[in-house]
N, CA, C and O atoms as a GROMACS GRO file, in nm:
protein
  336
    1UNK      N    1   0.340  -0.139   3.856
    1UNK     CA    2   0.450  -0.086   3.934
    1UNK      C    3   0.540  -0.201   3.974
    1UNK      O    4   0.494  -0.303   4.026
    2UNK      N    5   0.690  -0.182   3.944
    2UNK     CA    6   0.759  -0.279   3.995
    2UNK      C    7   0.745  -0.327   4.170
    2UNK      O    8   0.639  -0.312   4.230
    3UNK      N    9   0.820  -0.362   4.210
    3UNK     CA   10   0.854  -0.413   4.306
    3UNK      C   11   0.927  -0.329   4.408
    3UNK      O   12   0.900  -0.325   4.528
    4UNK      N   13   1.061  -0.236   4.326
    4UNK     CA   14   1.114  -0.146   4.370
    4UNK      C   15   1.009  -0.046   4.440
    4UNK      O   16   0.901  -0.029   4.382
    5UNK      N   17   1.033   0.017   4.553
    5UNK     CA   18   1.015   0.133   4.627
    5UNK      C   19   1.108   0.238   4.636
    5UNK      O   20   1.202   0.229   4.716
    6UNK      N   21   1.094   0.338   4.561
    6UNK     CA   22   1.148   0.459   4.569
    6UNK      C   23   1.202   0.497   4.727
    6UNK      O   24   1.137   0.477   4.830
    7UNK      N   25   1.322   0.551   4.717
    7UNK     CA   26   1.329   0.609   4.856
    7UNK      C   27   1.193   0.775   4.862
    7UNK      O   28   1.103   0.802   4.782
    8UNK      N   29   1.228   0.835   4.962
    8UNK     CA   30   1.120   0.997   4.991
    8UNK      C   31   1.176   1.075   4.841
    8UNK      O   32   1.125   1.097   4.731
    9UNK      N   33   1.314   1.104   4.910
    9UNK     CA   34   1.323   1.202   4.784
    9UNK      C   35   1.343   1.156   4.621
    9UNK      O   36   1.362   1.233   4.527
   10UNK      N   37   1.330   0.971   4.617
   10UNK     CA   38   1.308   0.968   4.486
   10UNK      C   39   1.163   1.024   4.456
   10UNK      O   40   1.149   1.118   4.377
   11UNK      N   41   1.081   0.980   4.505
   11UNK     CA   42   0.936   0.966   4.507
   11UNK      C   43   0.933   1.110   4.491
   11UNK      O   44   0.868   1.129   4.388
   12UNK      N   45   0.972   1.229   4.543
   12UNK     CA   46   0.921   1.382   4.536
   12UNK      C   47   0.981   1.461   4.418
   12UNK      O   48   0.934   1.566   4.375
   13UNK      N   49   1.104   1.392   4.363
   13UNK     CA   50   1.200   1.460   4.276
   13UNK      C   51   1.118   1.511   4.193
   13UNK      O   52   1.147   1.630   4.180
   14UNK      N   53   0.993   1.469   4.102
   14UNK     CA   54   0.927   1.530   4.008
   14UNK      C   55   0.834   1.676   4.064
   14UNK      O   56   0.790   1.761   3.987
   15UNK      N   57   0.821   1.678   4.175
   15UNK     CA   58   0.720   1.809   4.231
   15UNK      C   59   0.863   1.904   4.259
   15UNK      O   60   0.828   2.011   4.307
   16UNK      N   61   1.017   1.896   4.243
   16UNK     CA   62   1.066   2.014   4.250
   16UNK      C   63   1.074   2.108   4.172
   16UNK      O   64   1.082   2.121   4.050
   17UNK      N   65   1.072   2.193   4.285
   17UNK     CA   66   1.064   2.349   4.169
   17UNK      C   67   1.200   2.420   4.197
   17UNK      O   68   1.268   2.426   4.300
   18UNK      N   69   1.223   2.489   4.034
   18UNK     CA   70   1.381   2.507   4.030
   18UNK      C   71   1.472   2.605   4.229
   18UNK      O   72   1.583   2.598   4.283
   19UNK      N   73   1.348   2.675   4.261
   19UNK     CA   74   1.430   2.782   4.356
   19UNK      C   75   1.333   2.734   4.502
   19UNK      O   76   1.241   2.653   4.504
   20UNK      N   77   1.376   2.796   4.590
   20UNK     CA   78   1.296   2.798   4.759
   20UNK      C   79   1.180   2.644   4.739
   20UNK      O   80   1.057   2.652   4.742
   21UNK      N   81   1.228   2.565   4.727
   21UNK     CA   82   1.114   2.439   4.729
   21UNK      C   83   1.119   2.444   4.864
   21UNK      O   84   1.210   2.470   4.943
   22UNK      N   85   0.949   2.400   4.883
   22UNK     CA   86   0.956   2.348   5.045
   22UNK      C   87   0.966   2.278   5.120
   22UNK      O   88   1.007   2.179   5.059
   23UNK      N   89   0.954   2.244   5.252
   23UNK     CA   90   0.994   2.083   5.292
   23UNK      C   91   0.847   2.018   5.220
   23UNK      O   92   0.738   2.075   5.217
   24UNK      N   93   0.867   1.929   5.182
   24UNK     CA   94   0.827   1.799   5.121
   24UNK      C   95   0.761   1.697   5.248
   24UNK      O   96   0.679   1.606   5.238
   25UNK      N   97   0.842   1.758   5.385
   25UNK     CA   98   0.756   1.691   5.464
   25UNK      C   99   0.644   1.751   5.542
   25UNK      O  100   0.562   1.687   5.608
   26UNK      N  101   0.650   1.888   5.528
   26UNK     CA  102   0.545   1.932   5.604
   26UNK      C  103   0.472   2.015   5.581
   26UNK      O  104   0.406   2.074   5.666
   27UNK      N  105   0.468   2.045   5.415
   27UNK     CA  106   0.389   2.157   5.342
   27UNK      C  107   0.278   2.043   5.242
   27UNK      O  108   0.309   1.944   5.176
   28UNK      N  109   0.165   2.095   5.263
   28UNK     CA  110   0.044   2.020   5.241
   28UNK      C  111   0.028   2.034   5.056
   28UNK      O  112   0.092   2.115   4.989
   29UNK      N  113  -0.073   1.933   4.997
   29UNK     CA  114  -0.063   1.903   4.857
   29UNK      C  115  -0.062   2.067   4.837
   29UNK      O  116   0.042   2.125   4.807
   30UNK      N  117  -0.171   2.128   4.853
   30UNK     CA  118  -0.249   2.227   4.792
   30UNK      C  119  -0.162   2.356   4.836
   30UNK      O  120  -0.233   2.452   4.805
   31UNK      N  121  -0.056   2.399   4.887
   31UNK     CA  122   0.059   2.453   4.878
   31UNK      C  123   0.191   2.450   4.855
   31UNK      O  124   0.269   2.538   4.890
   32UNK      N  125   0.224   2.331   4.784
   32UNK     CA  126   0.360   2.307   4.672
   32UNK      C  127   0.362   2.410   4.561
   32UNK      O  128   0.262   2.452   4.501
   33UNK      N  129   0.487   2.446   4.540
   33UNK     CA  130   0.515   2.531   4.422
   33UNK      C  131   0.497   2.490   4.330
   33UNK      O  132   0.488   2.591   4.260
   34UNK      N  133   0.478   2.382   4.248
   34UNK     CA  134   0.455   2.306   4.170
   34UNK      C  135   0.301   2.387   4.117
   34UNK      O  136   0.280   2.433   4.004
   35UNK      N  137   0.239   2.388   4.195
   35UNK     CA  138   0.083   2.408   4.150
   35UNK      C  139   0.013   2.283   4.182
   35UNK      O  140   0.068   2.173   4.196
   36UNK      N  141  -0.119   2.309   4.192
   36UNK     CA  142  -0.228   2.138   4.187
   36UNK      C  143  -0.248   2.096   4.069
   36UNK      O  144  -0.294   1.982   4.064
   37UNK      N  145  -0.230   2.147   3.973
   37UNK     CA  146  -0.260   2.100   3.851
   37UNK      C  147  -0.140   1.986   3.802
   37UNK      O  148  -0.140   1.877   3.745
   38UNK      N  149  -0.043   2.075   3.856
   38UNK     CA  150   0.161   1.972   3.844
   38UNK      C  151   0.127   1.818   3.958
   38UNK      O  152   0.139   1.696   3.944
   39UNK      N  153   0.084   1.909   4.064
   39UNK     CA  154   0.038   1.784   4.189
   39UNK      C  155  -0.048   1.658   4.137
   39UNK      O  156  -0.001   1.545   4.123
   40UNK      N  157  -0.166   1.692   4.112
   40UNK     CA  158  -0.261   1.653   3.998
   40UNK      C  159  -0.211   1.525   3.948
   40UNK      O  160  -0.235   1.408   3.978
   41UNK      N  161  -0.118   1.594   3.845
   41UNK     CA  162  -0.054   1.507   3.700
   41UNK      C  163   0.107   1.399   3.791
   41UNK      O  164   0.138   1.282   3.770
   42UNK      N  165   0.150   1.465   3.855
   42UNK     CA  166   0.228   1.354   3.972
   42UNK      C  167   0.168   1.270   3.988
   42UNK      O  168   0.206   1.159   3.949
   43UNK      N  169   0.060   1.287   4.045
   43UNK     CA  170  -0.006   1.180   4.113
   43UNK      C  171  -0.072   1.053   4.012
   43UNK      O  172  -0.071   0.932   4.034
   44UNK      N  173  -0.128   1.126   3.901
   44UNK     CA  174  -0.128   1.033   3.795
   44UNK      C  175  -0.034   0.923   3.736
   44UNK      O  176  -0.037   0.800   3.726
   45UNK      N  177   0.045   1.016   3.706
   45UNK     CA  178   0.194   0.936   3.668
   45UNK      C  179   0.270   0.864   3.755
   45UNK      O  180   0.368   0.799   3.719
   46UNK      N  181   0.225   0.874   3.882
   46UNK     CA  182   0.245   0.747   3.980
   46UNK      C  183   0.230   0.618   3.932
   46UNK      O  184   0.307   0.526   3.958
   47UNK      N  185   0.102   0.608   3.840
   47UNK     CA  186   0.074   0.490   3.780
   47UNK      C  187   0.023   0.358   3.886
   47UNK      O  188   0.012   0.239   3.854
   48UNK      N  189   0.004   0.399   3.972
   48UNK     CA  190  -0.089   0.317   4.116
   48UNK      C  191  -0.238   0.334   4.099
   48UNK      O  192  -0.298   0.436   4.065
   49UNK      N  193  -0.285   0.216   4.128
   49UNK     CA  194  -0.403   0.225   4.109
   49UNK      C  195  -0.437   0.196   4.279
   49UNK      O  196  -0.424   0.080   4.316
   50UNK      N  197  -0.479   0.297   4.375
   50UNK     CA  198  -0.551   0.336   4.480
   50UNK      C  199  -0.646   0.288   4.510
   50UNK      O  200  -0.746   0.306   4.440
   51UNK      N  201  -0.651   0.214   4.616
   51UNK     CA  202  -0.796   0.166   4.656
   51UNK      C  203  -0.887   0.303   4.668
   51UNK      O  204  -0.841   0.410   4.708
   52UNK      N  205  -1.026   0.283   4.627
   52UNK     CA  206  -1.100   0.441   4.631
   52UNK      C  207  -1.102   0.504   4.767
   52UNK      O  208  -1.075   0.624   4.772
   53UNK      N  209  -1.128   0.444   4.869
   53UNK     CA  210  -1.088   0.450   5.026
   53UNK      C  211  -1.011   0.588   5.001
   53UNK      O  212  -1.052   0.704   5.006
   54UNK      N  213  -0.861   0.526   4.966
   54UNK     CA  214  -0.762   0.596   4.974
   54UNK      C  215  -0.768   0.709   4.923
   54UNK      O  216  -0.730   0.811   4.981
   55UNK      N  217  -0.839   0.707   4.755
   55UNK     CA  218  -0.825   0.877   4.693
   55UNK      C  219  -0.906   0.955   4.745
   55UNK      O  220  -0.911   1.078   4.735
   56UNK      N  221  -1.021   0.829   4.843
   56UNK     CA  222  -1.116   0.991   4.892
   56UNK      C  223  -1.033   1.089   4.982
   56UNK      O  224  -1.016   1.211   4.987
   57UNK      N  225  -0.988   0.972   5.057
   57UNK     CA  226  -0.885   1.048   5.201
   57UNK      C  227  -0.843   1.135   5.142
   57UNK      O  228  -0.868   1.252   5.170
   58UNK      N  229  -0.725   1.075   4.990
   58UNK     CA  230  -0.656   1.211   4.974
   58UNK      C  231  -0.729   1.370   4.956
   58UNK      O  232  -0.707   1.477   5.013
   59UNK      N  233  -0.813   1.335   4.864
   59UNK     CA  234  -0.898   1.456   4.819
   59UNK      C  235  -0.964   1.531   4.953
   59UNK      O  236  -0.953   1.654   4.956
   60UNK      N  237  -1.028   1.469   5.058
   60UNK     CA  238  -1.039   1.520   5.150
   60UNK      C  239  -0.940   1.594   5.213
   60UNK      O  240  -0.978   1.700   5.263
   61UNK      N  241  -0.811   1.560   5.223
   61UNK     CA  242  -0.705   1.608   5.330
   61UNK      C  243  -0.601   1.649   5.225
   61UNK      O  244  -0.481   1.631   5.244
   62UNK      N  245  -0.662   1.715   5.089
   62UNK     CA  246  -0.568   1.822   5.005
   62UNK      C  247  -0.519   1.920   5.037
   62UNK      O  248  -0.429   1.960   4.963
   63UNK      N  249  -0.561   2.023   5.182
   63UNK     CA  250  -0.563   2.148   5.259
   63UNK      C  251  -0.425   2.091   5.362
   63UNK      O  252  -0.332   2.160   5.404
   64UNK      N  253  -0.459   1.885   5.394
   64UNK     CA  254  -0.319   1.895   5.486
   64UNK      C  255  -0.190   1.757   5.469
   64UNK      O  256  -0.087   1.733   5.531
   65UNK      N  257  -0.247   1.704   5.376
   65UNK     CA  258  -0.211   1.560   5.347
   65UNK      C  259  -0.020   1.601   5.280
   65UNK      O  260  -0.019   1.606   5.157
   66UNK      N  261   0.047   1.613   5.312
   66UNK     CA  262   0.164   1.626   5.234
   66UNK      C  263   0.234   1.523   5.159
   66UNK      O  264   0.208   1.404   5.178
   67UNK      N  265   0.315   1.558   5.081
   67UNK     CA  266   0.401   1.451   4.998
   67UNK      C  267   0.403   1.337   5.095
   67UNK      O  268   0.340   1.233   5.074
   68UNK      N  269   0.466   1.354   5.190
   68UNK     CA  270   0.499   1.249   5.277
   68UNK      C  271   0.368   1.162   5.328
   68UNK      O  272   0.385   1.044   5.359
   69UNK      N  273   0.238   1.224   5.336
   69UNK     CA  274   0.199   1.119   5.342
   69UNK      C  275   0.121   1.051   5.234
   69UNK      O  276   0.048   0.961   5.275
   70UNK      N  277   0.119   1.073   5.107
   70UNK     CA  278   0.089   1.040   4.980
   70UNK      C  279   0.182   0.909   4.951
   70UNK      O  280   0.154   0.814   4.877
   71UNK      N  281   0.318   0.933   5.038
   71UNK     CA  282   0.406   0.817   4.977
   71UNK      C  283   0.419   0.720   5.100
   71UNK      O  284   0.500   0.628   5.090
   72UNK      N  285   0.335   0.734   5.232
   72UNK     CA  286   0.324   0.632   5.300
   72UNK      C  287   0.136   0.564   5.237
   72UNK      O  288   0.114   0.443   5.233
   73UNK      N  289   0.062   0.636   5.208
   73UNK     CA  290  -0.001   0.618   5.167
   73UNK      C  291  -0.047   0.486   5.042
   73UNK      O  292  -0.125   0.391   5.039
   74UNK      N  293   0.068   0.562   4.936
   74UNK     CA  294   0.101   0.464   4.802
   74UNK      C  295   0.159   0.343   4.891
   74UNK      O  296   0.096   0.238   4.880
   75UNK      N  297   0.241   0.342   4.956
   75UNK     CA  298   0.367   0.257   4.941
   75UNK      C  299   0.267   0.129   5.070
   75UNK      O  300   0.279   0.008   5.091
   76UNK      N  301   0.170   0.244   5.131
   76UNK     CA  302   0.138   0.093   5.260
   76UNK      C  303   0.030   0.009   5.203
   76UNK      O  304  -0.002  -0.102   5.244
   77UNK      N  305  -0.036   0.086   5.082
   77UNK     CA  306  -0.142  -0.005   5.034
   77UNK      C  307  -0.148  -0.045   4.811
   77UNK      O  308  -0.229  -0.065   4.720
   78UNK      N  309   0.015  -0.033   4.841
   78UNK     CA  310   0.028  -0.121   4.673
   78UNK      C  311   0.066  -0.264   4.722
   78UNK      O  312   0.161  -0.295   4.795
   79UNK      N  313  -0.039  -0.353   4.659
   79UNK     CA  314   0.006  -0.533   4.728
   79UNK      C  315   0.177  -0.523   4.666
   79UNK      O  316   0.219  -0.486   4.556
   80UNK      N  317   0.242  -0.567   4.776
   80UNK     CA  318   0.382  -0.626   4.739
   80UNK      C  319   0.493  -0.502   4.764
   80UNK      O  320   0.613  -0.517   4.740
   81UNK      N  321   0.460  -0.432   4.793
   81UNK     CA  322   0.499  -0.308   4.839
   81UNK      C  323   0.556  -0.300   4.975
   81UNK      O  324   0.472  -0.297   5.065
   82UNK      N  325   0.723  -0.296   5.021
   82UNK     CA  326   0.750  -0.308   5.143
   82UNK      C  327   0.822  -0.181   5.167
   82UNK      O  328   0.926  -0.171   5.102
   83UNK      N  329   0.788  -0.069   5.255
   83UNK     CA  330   0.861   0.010   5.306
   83UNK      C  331   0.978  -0.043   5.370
   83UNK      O  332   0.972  -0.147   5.435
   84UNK      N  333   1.100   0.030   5.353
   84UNK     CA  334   1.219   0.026   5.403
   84UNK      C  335   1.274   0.148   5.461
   84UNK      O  336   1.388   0.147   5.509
   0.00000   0.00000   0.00000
């Protein structure tokens, strides 16, 4: 992963769905229109490699963890990685 940090809505642009998308900040993985399987394959194609710590959390908190915090998540623990 470069250096660059996506802003929020770069980071979510791939989980939109064409009509009624939801907020991105407060609708949890496992209820995006997208599906978990779309969620899933996002998250892959992130191309971050996650301390395991981290993917357990996620997998645990799939019922409440939302986009938003997937991308404070990525962004507070990729070395070299500075939120702005």
């Amino acid at each position: 992963m470069s250096a660059h940090v996506p802003t929020f809505e770069e980071f979510v642009r791939p989980l939109l769905a064409t009509a009624g998308a939801p907020d991105y900040e407060t609708t949890p993985l496992s209820r995006l229109t997208a599906g978990d399987f779309a969620v899933l394959a996002w998250l892959d194609d992130l191309g971050v490699d996650l301390p395991a710590d981290v993917e357990a959390e996620l997998v645990a908190r799939w019922d409440t963890a939302t986009p938003r915090d997937v991308y404070e998540m990525v962004f507070s623990t990729t070395p070299g990685a500075a939120c702005s």
